[in-house]
Structures are given as C-alpha cells and as structure tokens.
C-alpha positions, 0 to 999 in steps of 0.5 A: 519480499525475501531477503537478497541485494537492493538495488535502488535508482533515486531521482533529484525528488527521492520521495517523489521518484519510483524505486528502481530495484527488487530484492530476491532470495537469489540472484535470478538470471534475469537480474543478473542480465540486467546487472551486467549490461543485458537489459535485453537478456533481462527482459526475455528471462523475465516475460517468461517468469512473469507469465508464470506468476513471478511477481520479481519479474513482474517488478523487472518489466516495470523497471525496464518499461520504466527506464527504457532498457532493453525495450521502449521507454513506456509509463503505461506499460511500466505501470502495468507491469508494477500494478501486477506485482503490486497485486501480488505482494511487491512492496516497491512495486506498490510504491512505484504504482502510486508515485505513478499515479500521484504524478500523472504517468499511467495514461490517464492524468495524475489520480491522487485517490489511487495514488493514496490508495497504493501509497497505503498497501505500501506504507503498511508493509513498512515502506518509509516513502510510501508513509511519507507521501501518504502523510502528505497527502492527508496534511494537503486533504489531497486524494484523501480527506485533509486530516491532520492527526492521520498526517502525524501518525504517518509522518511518525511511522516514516520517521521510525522507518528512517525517513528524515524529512519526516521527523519534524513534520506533524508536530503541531497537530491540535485538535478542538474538542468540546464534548459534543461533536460527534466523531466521523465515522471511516469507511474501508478503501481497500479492498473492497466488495468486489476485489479478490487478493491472493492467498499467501502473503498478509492481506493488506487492509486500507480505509479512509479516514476524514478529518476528527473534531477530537482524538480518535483511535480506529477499531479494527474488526475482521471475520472469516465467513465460513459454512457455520457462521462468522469467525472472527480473525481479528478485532484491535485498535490500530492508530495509522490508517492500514494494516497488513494482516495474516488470515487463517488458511482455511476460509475464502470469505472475510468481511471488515469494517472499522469503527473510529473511536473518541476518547474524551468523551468515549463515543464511537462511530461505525464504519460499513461492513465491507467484504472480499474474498482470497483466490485459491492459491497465490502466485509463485513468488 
C-alpha cells in the first residue's frame, strides 16, 4: 500500500467491524468523488480502474457495496470486490474479507477457517486488528487449532502494532513439558498446491500450527524450482504463524514447507512440502 491519506470508518465493535478506507500515492478521482459526496461518480471511476487490475479501486467497490453509496447495499458483492483486492496486495482489503467471513457476510454462513486464513495474509503485512482477531481465534481453537502459545505471539505482534486491548492478553501462557511428547508437526495453509499469487508484492505465506506439548519455534523453508534444481530462497526460524517474503524475479515455481521445532529437549517434527506458482506479471496497482 503506498503512502497517502487513510481514511477509516469504525463500528461500535472496531476490531470486529471492516475498515472503510484505502491509502494511494494520489488522490485518484474516484476517491476524490467519493469524498465529496458522489458515491455514484465514484463507483463509475472505479469499475473502470478495477477491470484494468487496480486493486484501490477494487477496495473502492468493496467499500461502496458495503456501505450502500452510490450503489445497493450487498455483502456479496462487497466481499467479492475486497477478495479481489485482497488477492492483489490490499492489506485492508484483506482484512475486511476475513471480518466478512468471521461474521457470516459472504453469502454462505460465518467460515471461521477462511476467516483465520484472511486474517493471517493481514496480520503479516502488519495489520494490528488482523493479528488481534487471529490471536482470538487460536486462544478459542476456533477456525484454527486451539493454541495458546500462538495466541501469545499474535496478541504481542498486535500490541507492538498499537493495539491495546491486546497488551494484557496471552500472558499466562504455560506449557507442560516432560521430555517426552513428541512435538506436532504444521502443515502450510496458504497458498497452496494449486494457487497462483502474483508477481510483484512479497508472497504472503500462511500455515497452520495446533496446539504444542512444549515451546516451539517453527523453521521456514522455501525453494525457487527452477530448469536446474531447487534454489533455496529462504530458510529461517520465525515465531508467529505468517510471514510475507519477497521472492526472486527470476523463477515462477516455489515450494515450502515448515518444520516445528522443540527446544527442550531439541526435536522436530516436519511439515509437507506444499508448492505454488506466481503469475507472469502482476496488477497495476
């Protein structure tokens, strides 16, 4: 997201309530309409930017389907149009889709697994809500495993991101540990096998991890595949549950996988491998 004026809309429940807003490097005409009072000027500009691959116009029809300006009020749509800027690099956009699903406004009932998914492709681009509500949902086990630990770890992420409801939440975390239980191994949620991301902005890569016996850190391990083998790209021990990561430009094949690691004693256990591919050229953004 470039730099530029927020603007933001919040509901009585903030962290459970989409964000109404966009940031752009310009003021664009279609926000300008929509700040001065032509939701319907506003919505024209952007079906013609968002058909070209904008993905701030995309977040624009979002808004408008959600809020009803300057067209008919319609969580479908709404959810559709911030899904497509989601899947192109809007933070907030992703956000929304996963407050969308978490509460039940796509059309097909609320989807607490989707919900934890969007909500991850947020929180790792920094969004403070978005780790707030993951953190929520890994302390309930609801959408993703029940796990404490990784609770923790989001509801610090979202503290240091100014968040503070979030500063007092996971501190009593404790973990059982006599030496012998095996740790569990975590399996890559996003994206996976059949799922193409596009070229340009880091790749967002989310897993999911269940509930530990004892501490665990989780080792990251991606590969460009290319014509004359596996290039690694990156291999690192990260402590939350997604990361965004910038990949080389010169490769259209990755695969990764993540192992959890125990550290008293030191075992591991691994993870599948899980491949994706990015398109040829990304989105005007």
């Amino acid at each position: 997201m470039g730099s530029g004026r927020l603007r933001a809309w919040w509901a009585t429940a903030a962290l459970m309530a989409p964000a109404i807003g966009a940031s752009a490097a310009t003021d664009t005409p279609g926000w300008l309409a929509f700040d001065a009072g032509r939701p319907a000027d506003a919505v024209r500009e952007w079906r013609v930017e968002a058909a070209a691959g904008d993905k701030d116009a995309s977040f624009g029809l979002g808004v408008a389907y959600d809020l009803g300006k300057g067209v008919g009020q319609d969580d479908r749509m709404a959810c559709r149009f911030y899904a497509h800027a989601a899947e192109h690099g809007h933070v907030l956009a992703a956000f929304n889709v996963a407050v969308m699903h978490d509460s039940g406004r796509c059309g097909q009932g609320r989807q607490a697994e989707l919900a934890a998914l969007w909500y991850g492709r947020a929180a790792a681009a920094g969004n403070g809500r978005a780790q707030f509500n993951l953190a929520m949902l890994y302390a309930a086990g609801d959408g993703v495993p029940r796990n404490p630990a990784a609770s923790a770890a989001w509801y610090q992420a979202a503290a240091a991101n100014g968040i503070s409801a979030a500063a007092n939440r996971g501190r009593d975390e404790r973990h059982s540990d006599d030496g012998q239980q095996p740790v569990l191994a975590t399996s890559p949620a996003y994206p996976g096998p059949t799922q193409t991301v596009p070229r340009g902005d880091p790749v967002t890569l989310v897993w999911s991890a269940p509930e530990q016996p004892s501490p665990v850190k989780f080792f990251l391990e991606v590969y460009a595949l290319k014509p004359a083998g596996a290039v690694e790209v990156a291999g690192r021990y990260v402590d939350l549950t997604a990361i965004r990561l910038p990949l080389p430009p010169d490769a259209t094949r990755f695969t990764w996988r993540v192992l959890t690691v125990g550290t008293r004693p030191l075992r591991y256990a691994v993870g599948p491998w899980s491949d994706f591919t990015i398109s040829p050229a990304g989105p005007r953004s």
